[in-house]
Structures are given as C-alpha cells and as structure tokens.
C-alpha positions in Angstrom: 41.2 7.0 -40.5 41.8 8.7 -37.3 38.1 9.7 -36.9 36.8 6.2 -37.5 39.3 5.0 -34.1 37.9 7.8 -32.5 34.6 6.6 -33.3 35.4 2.9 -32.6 36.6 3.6 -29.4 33.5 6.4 -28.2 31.4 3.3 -29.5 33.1 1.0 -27.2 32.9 3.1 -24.0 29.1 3.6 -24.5 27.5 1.7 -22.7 23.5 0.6 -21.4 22.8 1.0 -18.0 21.3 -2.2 -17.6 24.1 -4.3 -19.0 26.2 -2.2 -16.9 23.8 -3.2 -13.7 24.3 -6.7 -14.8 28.2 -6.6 -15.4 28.3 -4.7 -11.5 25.8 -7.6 -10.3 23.5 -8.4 -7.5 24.7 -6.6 -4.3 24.9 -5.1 -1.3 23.0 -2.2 -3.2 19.9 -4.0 -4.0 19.5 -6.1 -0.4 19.9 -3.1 1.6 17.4 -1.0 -0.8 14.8 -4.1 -0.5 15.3 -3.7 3.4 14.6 0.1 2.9 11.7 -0.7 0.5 10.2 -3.2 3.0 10.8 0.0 6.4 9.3 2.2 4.2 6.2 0.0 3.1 5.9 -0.6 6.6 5.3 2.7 7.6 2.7 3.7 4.9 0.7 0.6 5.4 1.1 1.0 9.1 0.0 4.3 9.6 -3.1 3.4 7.6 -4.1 -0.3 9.3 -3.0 1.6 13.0 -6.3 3.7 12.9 -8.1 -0.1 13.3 -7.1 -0.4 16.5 -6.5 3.3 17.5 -9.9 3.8 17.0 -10.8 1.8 19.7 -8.3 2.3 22.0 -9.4 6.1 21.9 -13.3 6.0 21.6 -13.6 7.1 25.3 -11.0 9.7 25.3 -12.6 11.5 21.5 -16.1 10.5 22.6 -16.4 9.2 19.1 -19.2 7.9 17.4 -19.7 5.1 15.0 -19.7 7.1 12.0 -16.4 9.2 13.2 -14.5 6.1 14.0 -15.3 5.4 10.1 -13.9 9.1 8.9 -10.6 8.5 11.4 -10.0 5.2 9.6 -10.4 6.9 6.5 -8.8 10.1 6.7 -4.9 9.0 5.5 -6.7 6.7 2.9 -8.2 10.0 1.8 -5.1 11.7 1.8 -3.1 9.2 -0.4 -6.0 9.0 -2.6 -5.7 12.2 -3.3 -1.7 12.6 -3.6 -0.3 9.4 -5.1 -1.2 10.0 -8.1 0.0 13.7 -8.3 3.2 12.5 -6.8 4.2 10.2 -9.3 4.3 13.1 -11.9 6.3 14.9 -9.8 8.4 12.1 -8.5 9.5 11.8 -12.5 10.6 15.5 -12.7 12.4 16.2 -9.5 13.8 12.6 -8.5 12.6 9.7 -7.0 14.6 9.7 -4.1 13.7 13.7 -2.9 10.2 12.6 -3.3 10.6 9.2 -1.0 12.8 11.5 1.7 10.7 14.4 1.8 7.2 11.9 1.9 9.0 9.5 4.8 10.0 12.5 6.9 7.3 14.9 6.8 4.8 11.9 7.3 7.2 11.2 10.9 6.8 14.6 11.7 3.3 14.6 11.2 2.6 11.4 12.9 4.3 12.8 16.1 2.3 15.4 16.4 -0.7 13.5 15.6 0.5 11.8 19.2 0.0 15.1 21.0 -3.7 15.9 19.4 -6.6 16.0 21.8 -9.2 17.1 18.9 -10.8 14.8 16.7 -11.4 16.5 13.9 -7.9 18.2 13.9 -6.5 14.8 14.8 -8.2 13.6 11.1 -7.1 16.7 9.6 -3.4 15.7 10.4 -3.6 12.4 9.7 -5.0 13.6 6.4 -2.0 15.2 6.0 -0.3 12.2 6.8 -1.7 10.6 4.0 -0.9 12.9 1.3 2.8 13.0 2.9 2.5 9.2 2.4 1.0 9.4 -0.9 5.0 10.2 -2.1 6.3 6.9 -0.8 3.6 5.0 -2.1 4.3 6.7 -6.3 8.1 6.7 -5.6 9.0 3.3 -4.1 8.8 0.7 -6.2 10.0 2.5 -9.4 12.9 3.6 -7.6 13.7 -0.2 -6.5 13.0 -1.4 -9.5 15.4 1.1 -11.4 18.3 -0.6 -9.1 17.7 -3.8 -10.6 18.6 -5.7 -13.6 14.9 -6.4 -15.9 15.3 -10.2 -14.4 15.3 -8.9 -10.7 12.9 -6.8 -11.1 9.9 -8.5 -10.5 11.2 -10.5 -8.0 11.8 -7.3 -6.0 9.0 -5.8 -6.1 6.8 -9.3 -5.3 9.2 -9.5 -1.9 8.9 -5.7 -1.1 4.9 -6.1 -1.3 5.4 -9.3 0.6 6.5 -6.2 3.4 2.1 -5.4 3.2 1.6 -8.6 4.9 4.3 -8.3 7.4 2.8 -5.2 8.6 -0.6 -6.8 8.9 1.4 -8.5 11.6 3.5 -6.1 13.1 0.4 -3.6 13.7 -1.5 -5.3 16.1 1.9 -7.2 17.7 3.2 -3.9 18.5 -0.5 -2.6 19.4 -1.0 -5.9 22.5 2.3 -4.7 23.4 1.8 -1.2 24.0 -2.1 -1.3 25.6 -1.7 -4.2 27.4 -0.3 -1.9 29.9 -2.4 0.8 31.4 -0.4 3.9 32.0 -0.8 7.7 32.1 1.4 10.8 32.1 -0.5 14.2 33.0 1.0 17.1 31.5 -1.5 20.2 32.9 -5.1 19.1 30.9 -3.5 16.8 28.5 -3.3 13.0 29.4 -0.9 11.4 27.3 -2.0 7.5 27.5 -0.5 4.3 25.7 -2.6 4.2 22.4 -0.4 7.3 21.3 2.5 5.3 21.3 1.0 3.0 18.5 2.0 6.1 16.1 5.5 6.2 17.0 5.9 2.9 16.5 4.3 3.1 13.0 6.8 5.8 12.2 9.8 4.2 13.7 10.5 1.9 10.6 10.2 4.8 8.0 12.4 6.9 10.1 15.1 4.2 9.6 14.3 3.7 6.6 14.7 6.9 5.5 17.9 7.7 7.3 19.5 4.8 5.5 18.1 6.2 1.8 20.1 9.2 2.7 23.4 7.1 1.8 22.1 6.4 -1.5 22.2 8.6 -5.0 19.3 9.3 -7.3 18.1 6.4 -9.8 20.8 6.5 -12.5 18.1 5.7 -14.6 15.6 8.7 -14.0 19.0 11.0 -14.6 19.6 9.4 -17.4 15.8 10.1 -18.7 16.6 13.4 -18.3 19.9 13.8 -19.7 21.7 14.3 -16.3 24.9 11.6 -18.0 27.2 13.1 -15.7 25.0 12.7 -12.9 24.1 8.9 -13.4 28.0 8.2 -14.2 28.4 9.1 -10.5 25.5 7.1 -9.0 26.7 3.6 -11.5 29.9 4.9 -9.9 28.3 4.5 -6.8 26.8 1.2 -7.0 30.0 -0.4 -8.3 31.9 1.3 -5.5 29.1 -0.1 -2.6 28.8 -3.7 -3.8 32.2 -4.6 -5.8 34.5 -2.2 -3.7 36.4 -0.8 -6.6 35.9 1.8 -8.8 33.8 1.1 -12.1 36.4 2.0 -14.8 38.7 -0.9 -13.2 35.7 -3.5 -14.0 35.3 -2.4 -17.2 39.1 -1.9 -17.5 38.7 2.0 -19.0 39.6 5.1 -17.9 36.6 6.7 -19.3 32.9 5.2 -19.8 30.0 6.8 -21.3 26.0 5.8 -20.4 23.1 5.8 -23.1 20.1 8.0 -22.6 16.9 6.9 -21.6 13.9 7.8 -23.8 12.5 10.9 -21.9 8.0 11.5 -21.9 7.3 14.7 -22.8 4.2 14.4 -20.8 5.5 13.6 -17.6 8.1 16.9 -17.7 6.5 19.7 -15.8 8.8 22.6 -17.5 8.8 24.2 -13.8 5.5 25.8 -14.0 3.8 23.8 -11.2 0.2 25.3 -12.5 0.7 23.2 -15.9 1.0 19.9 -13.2 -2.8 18.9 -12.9 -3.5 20.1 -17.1 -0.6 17.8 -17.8 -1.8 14.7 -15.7 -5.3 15.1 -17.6 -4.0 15.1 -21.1 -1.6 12.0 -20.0 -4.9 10.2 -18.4 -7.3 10.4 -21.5 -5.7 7.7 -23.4 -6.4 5.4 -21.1 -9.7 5.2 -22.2 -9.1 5.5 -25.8 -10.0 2.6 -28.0 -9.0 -1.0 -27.9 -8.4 -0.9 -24.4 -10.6 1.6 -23.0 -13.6 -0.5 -22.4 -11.2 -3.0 -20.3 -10.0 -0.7 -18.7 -12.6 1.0 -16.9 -14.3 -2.4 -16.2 -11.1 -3.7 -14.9 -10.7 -0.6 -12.0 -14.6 -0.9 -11.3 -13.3 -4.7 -10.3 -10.6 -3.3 -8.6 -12.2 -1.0 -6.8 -14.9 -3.3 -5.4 -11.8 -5.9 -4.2 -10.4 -2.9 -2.0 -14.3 -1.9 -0.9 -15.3 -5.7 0.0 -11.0 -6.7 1.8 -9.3 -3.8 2.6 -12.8 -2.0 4.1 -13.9 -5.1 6.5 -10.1 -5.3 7.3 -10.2 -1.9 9.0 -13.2 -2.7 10.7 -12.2 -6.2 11.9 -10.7 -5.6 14.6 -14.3 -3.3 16.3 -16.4 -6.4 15.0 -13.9 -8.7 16.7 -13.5 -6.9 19.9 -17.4 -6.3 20.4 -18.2 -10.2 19.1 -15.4 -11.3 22.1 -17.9 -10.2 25.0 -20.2 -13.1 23.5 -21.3 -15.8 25.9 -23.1 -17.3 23.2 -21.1 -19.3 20.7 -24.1 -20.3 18.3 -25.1 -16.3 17.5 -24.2 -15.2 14.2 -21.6 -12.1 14.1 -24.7 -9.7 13.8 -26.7 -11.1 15.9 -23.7 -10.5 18.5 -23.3 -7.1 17.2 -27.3 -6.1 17.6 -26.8 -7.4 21.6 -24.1 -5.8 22.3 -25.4 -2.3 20.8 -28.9 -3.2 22.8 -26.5 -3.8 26.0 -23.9 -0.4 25.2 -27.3 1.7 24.7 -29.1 0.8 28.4 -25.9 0.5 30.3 -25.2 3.2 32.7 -21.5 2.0 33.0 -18.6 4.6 32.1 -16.9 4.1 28.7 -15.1 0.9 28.1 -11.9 1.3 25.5 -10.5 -2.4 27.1 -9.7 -4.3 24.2 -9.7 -8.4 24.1 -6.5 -10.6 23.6 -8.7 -12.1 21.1 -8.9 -9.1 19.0 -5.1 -9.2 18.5 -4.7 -12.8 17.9 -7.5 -12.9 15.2 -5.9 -10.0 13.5 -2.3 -11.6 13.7 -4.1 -14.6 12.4 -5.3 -12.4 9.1 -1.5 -11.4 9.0 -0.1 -14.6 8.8 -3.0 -15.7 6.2 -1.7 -13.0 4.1 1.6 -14.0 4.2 1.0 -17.3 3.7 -1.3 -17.0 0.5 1.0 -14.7 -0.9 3.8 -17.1 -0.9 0.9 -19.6 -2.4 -0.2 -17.2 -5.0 2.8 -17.6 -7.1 2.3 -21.2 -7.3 -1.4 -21.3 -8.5 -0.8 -18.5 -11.5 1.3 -20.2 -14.2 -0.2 -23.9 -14.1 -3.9 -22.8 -13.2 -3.7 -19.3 -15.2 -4.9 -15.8 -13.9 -8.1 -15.8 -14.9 -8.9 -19.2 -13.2 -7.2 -18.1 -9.7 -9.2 -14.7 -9.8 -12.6 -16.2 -10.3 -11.9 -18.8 -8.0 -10.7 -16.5 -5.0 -13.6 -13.8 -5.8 -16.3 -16.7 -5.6 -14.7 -18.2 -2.4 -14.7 -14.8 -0.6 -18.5 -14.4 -1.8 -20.2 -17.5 -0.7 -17.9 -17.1 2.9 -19.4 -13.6 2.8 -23.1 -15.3 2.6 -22.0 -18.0 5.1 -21.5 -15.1 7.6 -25.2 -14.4 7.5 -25.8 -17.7 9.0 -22.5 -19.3 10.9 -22.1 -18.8 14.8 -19.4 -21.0 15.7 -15.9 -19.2 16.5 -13.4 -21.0 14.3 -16.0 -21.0 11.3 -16.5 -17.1 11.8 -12.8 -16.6 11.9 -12.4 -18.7 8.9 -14.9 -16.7 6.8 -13.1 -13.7 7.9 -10.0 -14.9 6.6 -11.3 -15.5 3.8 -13.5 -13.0 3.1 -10.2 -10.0 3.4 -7.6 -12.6 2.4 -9.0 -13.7 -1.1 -9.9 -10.1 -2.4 -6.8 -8.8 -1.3 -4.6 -11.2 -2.6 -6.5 -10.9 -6.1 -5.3 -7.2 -6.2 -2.5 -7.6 -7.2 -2.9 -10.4 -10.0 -5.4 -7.8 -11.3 -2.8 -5.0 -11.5 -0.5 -7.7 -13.8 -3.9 -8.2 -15.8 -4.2 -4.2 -16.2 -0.7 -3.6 -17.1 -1.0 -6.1 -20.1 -4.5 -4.4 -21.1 -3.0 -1.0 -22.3 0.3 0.2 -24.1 4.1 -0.1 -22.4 3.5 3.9 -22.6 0.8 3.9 -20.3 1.0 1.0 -18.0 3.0 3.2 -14.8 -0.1 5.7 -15.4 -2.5 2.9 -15.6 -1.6 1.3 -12.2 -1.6 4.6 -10.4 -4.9 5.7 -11.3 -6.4 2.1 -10.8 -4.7 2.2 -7.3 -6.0 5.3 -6.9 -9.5 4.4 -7.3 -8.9 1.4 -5.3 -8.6 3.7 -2.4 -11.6 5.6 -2.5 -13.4 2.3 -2.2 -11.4 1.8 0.8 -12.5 5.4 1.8 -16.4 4.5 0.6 -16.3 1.5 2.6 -14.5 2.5 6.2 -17.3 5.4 6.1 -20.3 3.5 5.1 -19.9 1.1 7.7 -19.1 3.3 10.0 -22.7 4.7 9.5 -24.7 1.5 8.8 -22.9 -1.4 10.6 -24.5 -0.7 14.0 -28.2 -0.3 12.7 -28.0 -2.6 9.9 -25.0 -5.2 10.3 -26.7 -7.9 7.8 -27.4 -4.8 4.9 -23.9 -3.8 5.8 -22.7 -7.2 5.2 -25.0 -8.1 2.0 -23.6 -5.2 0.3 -20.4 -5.7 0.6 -20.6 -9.5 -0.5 -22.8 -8.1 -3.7 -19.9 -5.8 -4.7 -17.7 -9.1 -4.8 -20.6 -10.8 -6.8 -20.1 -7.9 -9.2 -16.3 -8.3 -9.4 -17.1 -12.0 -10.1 -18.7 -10.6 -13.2 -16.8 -8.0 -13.9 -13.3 -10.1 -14.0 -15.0 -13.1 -15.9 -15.9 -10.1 -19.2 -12.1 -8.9 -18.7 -9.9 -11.2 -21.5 -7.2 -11.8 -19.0 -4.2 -13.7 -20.5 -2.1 -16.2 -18.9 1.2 -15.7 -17.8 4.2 -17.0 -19.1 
C-alpha cells in the first residue's frame, strides 16, 4: 500500500518538458533568444553578403582580378559548406549552446583580423576560416531556438528568425554607404588601413552581442535531457521559470520536488568521445537518405535546391559589381551586357589609375533587393495554404526564368532592376518552401539530417556560381546569363516530378 503512494506521487511529479514549457509560458526567455537568434543570423549572413561589396571596394588595393573577386566571395561559402554539416553532429554531443559561443566568437576573432590582412590569398584563407567558424552557428541556431519553445511556437520562431536573412540584406549595404562614403586613411608604417575594413567590424558587431547575451543563458533542457543530464535540465527549466515568471518552478507547480522525462537519445548522432569515429558516423547516418521510397525524391529535390541557390543567391553576390559597372551608363536603352562589354572595352584601353568609387545607385538597388525580400517573405505565408506549395514554387521558378530571358533583351533602368528583383527574389524565397517539402519527403528520424545536407549542397552551388562568373561574366555576360536562367528551367522541371503535398 505504501509503495503504490510512493508510486502515485513519483508519477505525479514526472513531468514532459514541453507541457512544463507550456505551464511556464511565452516569455522573456523566448523574445530575448529570438533577438539573439536574429544578431546571430545577422552576423553569418553578413559576413557572407559583405564580400559583395568588399570586393569592390578593395579591387585596387588586392589588384584583383575578375576570377579572384569570385574565390573572395566564395571563400566563407566554402567554409560553411564544408563545416555545417559536421557541426551539427557535434553540436548534438557537446551542447548546442558551446557550439553557437565557440562558432560566434572565434568567427569575431577571425573577422578582426581579416581587417588587418593585406594578402589576398591569406585574406581568403581567413575568411575561409571564418566560414567554418560560422558553419557552427548556422547547425546550432535554430534547434537551439526551437528547443525553447513550446511545438505551437515553434515554427513561428524560426519563420521570424529567418525573416533576420532579409534584414541583413538591408543592413549590409546600409552600413557599407555609410562607411565608404567617406574617404579616409590611417598609415601605420606600409600598411594603409582604409574604410572598407570597417565593413567587417560591423558585420561582427551583432554576433558579438549576440553572443555576450547567450552567455546568460543555460544549455537546451532538451538536448540534456536527450542525454540523460535530468539534473542538469531541472536547473535550466529552473532557469526559464525563474527569467520569465520570477519565481522558482516548484511554487508553479506547487511541489517541493519535480522530476523531467527523458528524451529518446540517436545512437548515431553520439560520438562516444573518439572524434576519429565523427566523419564514419555521419556517413552511416547519411545513407538512408537515399534508401527506398524516398530516395529518388530526395536527391531530385537537392539538385532543385541547389540550382535555386546557384541561379539567387550566386547573381546576388555579384549584383552589386554588375550594378556598379551598369551605373557609368549614359545609355539607358543598352541591355545589362551590352553595358557590361563597354565598360570592359573602356577599363581595358584606359590608361587611368584604378577606380574602387562605388555609385549611390549600387546601394540603393541592393537595399531595394532587401526590402523585396522582406516584403515577399511576409507575402509568402499568405500564398501557401490557399494556393498550395507546389503551385507557389512553379509559379515563382517560371517568373524568375522568363525575367532571366527578359534580361537578354531589356535596357530600360526600372525594368532591369525589376528583373533583378525578380530573378534573386523568387529563387530565394522558394528555398525555403522547398526545405518544408523535403522534410515531409523522408522519415521524422531523418528530416534534421535531411535539411543539413540539402543546405549543404545548396552552398556549393553558391560556391559554383560566385566562381564561374567570376571567370566568365566579363567575356561572356549573355552565356553567363543563359546558364544560369537554364538551371532555373531545370528546377522548373525538377520541382514539377517532386509530389509536393499541401500544407495544412
């Protein structure tokens, strides 16, 4: 009899974390983690979408050609390609929030002393580095948000933390007009330190604070709980109650003692502190990916996703050189290549020192991108449930294709810009529905490994794109062009084959 009260009461104590999350409720906790979320995705995307502009700004002082502007641009692509998905492993063995600090801080560290480089290639090598630093924020961030959250908050959390991507195309070249529309210069011995260096301490400045407000917070209570830590989590639910009720959890569940439930722990994902097992692991946890039913899907589904990145996030980094050589244009009826060809023809017999000026228009027409962004993004949401997914993808992917033909042929200003927009907007806003469509391809099991590796893939065509224009945008700007438009023809084709479900 007295073992079945002891039991009774054990049974009432134990309790889920997310009906405990829900019982503490929406707080303090979560708003100033979504603020960290957004300083932190500011950073990463900044310190990518920067090397637009920087590459300009410093073409005079590197000497660099067209084909090394393309490698700087993608060098911290490189690096998170290369990291992210490595770090997501890692992040689920030693913690989420070690993984976010030690990827925030070392990237600051490294982007400051990417500020004093005077050698381009160690200048990529760094920001190389940079990347793979990076690469920890990007696997960490939105699990650990997420894992704050109650299942109903979760998705809007993440769609307003991504929201933070188009804020940044904004802030970049804001901050940029700012900085180089003054022209300075400090001489220290041989080294010239001039305002274009700035542009990195600025792209650091939100991760900093960012990450020195993360210090105040614990570990996800439900990683420690994935790994058996009760105690552990207990303290960081403690936490949470403490921060956004301001009294201790046992008086809001009126106990003096309180028990969590374990989370399901993946064998796979546990490295069993031998760091040479790490890569074996992620292999054997990758191959069933591309098992039967979903296999197929799959890999058709990250061939689209890749070419969305190529086509949007590739021109993106490159629109701000196409913008600032089209702005020296007297001719408004030239096409955007045309422009291109005559100002290459004009760079190539001038006898003129090295220009890095660069136009007020270049900034405004990338602001202009920015705000598009943020404004489809809040549109998005609207179109999915009453048009379906399918239906929006096609629709964007065949907009951004024929306004990648009708740059071919279009000389008129507001029309070119237009086609811009549309050409980076549409792809890039159609990444993300295409993640939603990949996680309901394959198993609940595999759907966090799914979305890395696709992501993953989605930046080498960032990488495939920033370098191949780099070589063949200057000789053959309507090749360049036609390419790129075919690989959104492709993805036209590729998404329409995908069974893509509508959302409910």
């Amino acid at each position: 009899m007295q073992n079945s009260l002891e039991n009774n009461s054990q049974a009432v104590n134990l309790w889920d974390y997310d009906v405990i999350l829900e019982k503490i409720g929406y707080g303090k906790t979560q708003w100033i983690l979504l603020i960290i979320s957004g300083l932190l995705t500011i950073t990463s995307v900044a310190a990518q979408q920067s090397m637009s502009i920087i590459v300009i700004a410093s073409q005079c002082e590197f000497k660099s050609t067209q084909a090394e502007k393309g490698l700087i641009m993608a060098a911290c692509v490189a690096g998170l390609f290369f990291s992210t998905y490595i770090w997501g492993y890692i992040s689920d063995d030693v913690g989420r929030r070690k993984v976010l600090l030690c990827g925030v801080f070392a990237s600051n560290i490294l982007q400051f002393v990417l500020m004093f480089v005077t050698n381009i290639w160690m200048f990529n090598l760094i920001n190389l580095l940079v990347g793979i630093s990076i690469g920890g924020v990007s696997a960490a961030l939105y699990a650990y948000l997420s894992e704050f959250n109650t299942p109903k908050h979760r998705a809007v959390a993440i769609n307003y933390s991504t929201m933070f991507v188009s804020v940044t195309a904004i802030y970049v070249p804001v901050t940029a007009w700012m900085v180089l529309s003054s022209n300075w210069s400090i001489s220290i011995g041989d080294f010239v330190f001039r305002p274009w260096r700035l542009i990195m301490l600025i792209s650091l400045l939100p991760g900093l604070i960012g990450g020195l407000i993360l210090l105040r917070f614990p570990e996800s209570p439900k990683l420690l709980l994935s790994q058996n830590k009760i105690n552990e989590a207990i303290q960081a639910v403690a936490w949470i109650c403490k921060f956004n009720r301001g009294k201790p959890i046992q008086d809001l569940l009126n106990c003096d003692e309180f028990m969590l439930k374990s989370e399901v722990n993946s064998e796979e994902n546990s490295m069993d502190n031998i760091p040479r097992c790490i890569l074996s692991k992620i292999a054997r946890a990758t191959v069933p990916l591309f098992h039967k039913p979903h296999g197929f899907y799959f890999i058709i589904s990250n061939l689209a996703v890749f070419g969305m990145f190529f086509s949007s996030n590739g021109m993106q980094f490159w629109f701000p050189e196409i913008v600032n050589r089209s702005s020296e244009a007297f001719n408004d009826s030239s096409t955007v290549c045309e422009i291109l060809s005559e100002y290459d023809t004009k760079a190539e017999n001038s006898t003129l020192a090295c220009s890095d000026h660069i136009s007020s228009k270049t900034y405004i027409d990338n602001i202009i991108v920015g705000v598009a962004f943020l404004i489809g993004f809040s549109i998005q949401g609207t179109l999915i449930n009453p048009l379906g997914r399918k239906n929006v993808l096609l629709a964007a992917l065949i907009i951004a294709t024929f306004s990648g033909i009708c740059l071919h042929f279009f000389g008129n200003r507001t029309a070119v810009l237009v086609l811009f927009c549309l050409y980076i907007l549409l792809p890039g806003l159609s990444i993300s529905i295409m993640l939603g469509a990949i996680v309901d391809l394959v198993p609940t099991h595999l759907r966090g490994k799914a979305v890395s590796f696709c992501m993953s893939l989605g930046r080498l065509g960032i990488i495939a794109a920033t370098n191949l224009m780099g070589l063949t945008l200057q000789p053959y700007c309507n090749i360049t062009f036609a390419i790129c438009t075919f690989v959104l023809f492709v993805c036209v084709v590729l998404v329409y084959i995908i069974p893509i479900r509508r959302s409910t």
